[in-house]
C-alpha positions in Angstrom: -43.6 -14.0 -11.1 -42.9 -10.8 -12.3 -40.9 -9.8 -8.9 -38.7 -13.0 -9.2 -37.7 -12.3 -12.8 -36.8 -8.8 -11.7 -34.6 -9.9 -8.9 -33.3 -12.5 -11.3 -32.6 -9.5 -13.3 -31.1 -7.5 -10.7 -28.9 -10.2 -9.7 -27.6 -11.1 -13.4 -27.0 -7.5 -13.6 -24.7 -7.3 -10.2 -22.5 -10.3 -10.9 -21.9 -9.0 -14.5 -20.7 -5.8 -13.1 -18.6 -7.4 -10.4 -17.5 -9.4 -12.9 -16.3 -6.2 -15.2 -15.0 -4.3 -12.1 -12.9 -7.2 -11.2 -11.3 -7.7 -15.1 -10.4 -4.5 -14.9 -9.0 -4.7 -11.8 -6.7 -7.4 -13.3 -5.9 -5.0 -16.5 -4.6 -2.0 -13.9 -3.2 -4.7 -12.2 -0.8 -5.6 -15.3 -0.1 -2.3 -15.8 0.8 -1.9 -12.3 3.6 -4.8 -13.0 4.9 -2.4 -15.3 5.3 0.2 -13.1 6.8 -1.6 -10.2 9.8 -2.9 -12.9 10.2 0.4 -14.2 9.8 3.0 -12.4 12.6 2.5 -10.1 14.9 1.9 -12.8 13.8 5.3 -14.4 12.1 3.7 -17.3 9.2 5.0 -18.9 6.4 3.2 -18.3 4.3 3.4 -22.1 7.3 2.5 -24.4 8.2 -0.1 -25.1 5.9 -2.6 -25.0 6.1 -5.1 -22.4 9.4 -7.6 -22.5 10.5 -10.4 -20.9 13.3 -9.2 -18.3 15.7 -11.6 -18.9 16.2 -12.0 -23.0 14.4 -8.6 -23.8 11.8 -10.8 -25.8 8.5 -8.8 -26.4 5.5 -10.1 -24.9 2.4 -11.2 -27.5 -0.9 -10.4 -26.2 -1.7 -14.2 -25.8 1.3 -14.3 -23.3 -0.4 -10.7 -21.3 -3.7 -12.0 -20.7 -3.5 -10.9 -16.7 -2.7 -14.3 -14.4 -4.2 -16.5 -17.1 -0.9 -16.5 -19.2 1.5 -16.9 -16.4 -0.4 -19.8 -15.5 -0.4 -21.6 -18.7 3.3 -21.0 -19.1 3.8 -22.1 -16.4 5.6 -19.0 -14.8 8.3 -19.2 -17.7 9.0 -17.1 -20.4 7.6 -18.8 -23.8 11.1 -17.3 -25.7 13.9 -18.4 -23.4 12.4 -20.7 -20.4 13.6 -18.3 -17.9 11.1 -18.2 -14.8 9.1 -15.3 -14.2 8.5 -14.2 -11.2 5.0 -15.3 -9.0 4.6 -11.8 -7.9 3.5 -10.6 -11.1 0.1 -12.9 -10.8 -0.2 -12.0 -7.2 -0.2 -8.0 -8.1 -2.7 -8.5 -10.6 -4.8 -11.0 -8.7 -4.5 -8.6 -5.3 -5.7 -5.5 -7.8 -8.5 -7.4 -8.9 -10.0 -8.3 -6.2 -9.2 -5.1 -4.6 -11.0 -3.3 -6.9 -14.2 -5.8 -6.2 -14.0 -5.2 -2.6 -13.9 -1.2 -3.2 -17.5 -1.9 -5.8 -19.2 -4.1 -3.2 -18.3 -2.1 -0.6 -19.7 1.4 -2.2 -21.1 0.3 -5.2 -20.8 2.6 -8.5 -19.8 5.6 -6.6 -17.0 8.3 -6.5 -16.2 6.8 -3.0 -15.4 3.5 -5.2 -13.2 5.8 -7.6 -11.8 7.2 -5.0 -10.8 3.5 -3.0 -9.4 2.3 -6.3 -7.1 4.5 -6.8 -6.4 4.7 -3.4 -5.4 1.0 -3.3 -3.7 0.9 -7.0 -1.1 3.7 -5.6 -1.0 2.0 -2.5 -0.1 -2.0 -4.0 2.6 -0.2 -6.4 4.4 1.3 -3.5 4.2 -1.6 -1.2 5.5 -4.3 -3.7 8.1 -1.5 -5.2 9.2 -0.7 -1.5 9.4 -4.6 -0.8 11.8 -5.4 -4.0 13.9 -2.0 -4.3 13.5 0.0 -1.1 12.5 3.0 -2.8 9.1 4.7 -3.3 9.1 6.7 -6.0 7.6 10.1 -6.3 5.8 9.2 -9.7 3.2 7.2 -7.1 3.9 9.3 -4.4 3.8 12.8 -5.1 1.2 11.9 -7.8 -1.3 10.3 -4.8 -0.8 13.4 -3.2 -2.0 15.6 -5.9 -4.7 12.8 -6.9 -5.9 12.9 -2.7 -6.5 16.3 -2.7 -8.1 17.0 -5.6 -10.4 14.1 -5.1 -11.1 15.3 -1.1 -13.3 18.1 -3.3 -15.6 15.2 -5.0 -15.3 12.8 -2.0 -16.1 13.9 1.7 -13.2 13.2 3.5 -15.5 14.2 6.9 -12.7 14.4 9.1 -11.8 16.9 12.3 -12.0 20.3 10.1 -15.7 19.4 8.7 -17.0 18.3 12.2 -15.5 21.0 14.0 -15.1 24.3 11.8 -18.7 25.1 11.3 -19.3 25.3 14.9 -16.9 28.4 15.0 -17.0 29.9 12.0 -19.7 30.9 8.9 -17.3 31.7 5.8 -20.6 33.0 4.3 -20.4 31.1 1.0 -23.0 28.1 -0.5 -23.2 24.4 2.3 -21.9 23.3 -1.6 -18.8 25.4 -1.6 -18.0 24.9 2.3 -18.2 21.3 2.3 -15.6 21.0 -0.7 -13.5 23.4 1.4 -13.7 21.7 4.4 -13.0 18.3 2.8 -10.0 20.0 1.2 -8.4 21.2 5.0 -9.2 18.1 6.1 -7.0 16.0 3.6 -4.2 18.4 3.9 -4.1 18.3 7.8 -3.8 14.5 7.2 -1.4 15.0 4.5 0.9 18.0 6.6 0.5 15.7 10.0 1.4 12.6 8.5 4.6 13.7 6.7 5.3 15.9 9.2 5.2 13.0 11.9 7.5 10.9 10.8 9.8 13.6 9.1 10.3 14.6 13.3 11.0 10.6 13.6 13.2 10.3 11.0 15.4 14.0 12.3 15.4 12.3 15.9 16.6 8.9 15.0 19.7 11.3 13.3 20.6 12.9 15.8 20.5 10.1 18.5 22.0 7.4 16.4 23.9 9.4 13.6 22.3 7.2 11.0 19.5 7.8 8.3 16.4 6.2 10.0 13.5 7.4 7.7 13.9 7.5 4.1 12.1 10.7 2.6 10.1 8.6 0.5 8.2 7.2 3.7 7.6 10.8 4.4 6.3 11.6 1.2 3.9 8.6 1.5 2.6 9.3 4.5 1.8 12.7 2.8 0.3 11.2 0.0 -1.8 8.6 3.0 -3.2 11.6 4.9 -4.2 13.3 1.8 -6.6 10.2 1.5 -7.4 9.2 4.8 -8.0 12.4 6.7 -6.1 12.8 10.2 -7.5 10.1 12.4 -7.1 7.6 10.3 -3.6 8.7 9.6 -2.5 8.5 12.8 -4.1 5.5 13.3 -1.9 4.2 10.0 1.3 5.3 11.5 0.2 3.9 15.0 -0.2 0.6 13.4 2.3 0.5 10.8 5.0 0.9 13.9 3.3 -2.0 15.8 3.7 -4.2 12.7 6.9 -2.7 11.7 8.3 -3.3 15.8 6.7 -7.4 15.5 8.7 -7.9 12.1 11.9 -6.9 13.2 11.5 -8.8 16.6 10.4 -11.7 14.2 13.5 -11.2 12.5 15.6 -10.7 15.0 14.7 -14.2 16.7 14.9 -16.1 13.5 18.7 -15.0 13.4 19.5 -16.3 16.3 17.9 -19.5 16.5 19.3 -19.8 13.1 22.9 -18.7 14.0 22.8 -20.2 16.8 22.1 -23.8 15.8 24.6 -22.6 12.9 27.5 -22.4 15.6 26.4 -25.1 17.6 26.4 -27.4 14.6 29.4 -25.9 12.9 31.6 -24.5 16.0 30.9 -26.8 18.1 30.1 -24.7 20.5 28.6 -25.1 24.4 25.0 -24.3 23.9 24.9 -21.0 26.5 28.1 -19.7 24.4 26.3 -20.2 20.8 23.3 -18.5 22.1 25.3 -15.3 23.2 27.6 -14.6 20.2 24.6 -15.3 18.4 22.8 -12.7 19.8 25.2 -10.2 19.4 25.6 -10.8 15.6 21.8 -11.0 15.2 21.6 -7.6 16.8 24.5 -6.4 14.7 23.0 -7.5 11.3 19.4 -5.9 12.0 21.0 -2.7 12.7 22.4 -3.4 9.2 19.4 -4.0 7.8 17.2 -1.5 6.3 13.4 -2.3 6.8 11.0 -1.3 3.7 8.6 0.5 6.5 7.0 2.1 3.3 5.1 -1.9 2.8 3.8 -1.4 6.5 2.7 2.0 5.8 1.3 0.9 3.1 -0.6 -2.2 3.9 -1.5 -0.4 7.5 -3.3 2.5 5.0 -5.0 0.0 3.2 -6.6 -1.9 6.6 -7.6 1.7 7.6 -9.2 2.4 4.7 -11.6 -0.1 5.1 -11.7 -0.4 8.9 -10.5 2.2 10.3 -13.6 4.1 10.9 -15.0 1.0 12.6 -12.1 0.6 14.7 -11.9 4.0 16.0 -15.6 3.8 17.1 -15.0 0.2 19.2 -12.4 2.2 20.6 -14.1 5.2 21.5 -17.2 2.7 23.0 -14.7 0.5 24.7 -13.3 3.4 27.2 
């Protein structure tokens, strides 16, 4: 009897916490709203309080409650009707439930701390990326900072841990080494990362004579490896390219199927001939098109986060 109440206990205990972990997910998750509205418009991001983007109309805290007030306003703005937009209760409902997935996956630890924040950086870029193009280095350069310092609390246990002691003693406390170790590790993600695709970026220049990689993608991928360590890292870049390559392929085929029934239907055009000018002005306007590869980089960091470790060892069995 007395086993059952305690894991009764124990389990009212865990879904109160998950519970709390997940609220407060929703609460950073506001505030990250905030940040992807202002931040690329140089606002500050503490004053003033939130306001409704169309009229200016400050927001009561009945209308801020985190996805609960969208929904019973239906996504409009209680002063002047105007819609607000569905990705403000998606970013708060993602960060929630992010932040639940770091607790259950590591429970009340620094590892959990150091996933949250991982993924709160990570969701502002992506979204701000996605709506602006531009990553800015208040998220950026501040991940950076935040991944290294944290790489002293949190093991990163990367290539420099594994294969520095086998070489060399520095003669200090396992304490004191490990922090160090942890340290070179994050900033031989961070210097590979950046460094990777700031080589990308030059070559596309030179071959093509057009800017092919903002230096806001390169300051993420810093901030990534600073997080991730270097396998992971390059397994983020690996895969955000795979994804980046399907999307614009995607894209590309959806123009001309679309420009191509456009001509036939409009032009009245022969079917062969609709199909080749339409080719050639779907190629034309993806050139034109600049891709947010920060939101692949972004998403691909987040999937290695949480597999990536997994991944590389079905890999490494699998060969």
């Amino acid at each position: 009897m007395f086993a059952l109440r305690a894991l009764s206990w124990n389990h009212s205990v865990d879904v109160f916490s998950q519970s709390v972990v997940f609220i407060l997910g929703l609460a950073f998750g506001s505030f990250l709203n905030v940040c992807i509205y202002r931040m690329p418009r140089g606002l500050s991001v503490v004053r003033p309080r939130s306001a409704c983007p169309h009229c200016g109309h400050l927001i009561g805290w009945r209308d801020n409650i985190p996805i609960l007030s969208w929904i019973l306003l239906g996504g409009h703005c209680r002063n002047c009707s105007q819609p607000i937009e569905v990705r403000y209760a998606v970013v708060e409902l993602i960060t929630g439930l992010l932040f639940l997935l770091c607790y259950r996956h590591s429970g009340l630890t620094l590892v959990t701390f150091k996933c949250a924040v991982f993924g709160f950086l990570l969701l502002g870029l992506i979204f701000t990326d996605a709506e602006t193009h531009l990553l800015p280095d208040k998220l950026t350069l501040t991940g950076l900072t935040l991944g290294l310092g944290i790489s002293l609390f949190v093991p990163v246990h990367d290539l420099a841990s594994a294969l520095i002691p086998a070489f060399f003693h520095p003669g200090v406390a396992p304490q004191v080494s490990n922090r160090l170790y942890s340290l070179l590790d994050a900033l031989l993600g961070a210097s590979v990362g950046a460094s990777f695709l700031y080589g990308v970026g030059e070559l596309y220049l030179r071959c093509r004579g057009i800017q092919g990689m903002g230096f806001g993608d390169v300051k993420l991928m810093a901030m990534i490896g600073s997080f991730l360590g270097l396998r992971l890292t390059v397994l983020t870049i690996f895969a955000a390219s795979m994804a980046g390559s399907i999307f614009g392929l995607w894209t590309v085929l959806a123009v001309w199927i679309k420009r191509t029934q456009r001509r036939i239907r409009r032009c009245h055009e022969p079917g062969t001939t609709a199909r080749k000018r339409a080719w050639a002005s779907a190629r034309v306007a993806f050139q034109r098109h600049q891709m947010p590869f920060g939101v692949f980089l972004g998403s691909m960091g987040l999937a290695a986060l949480f597999f990536g470790h997994a991944l590389l060892r079905w890999y490494w069995r699998s060969l």
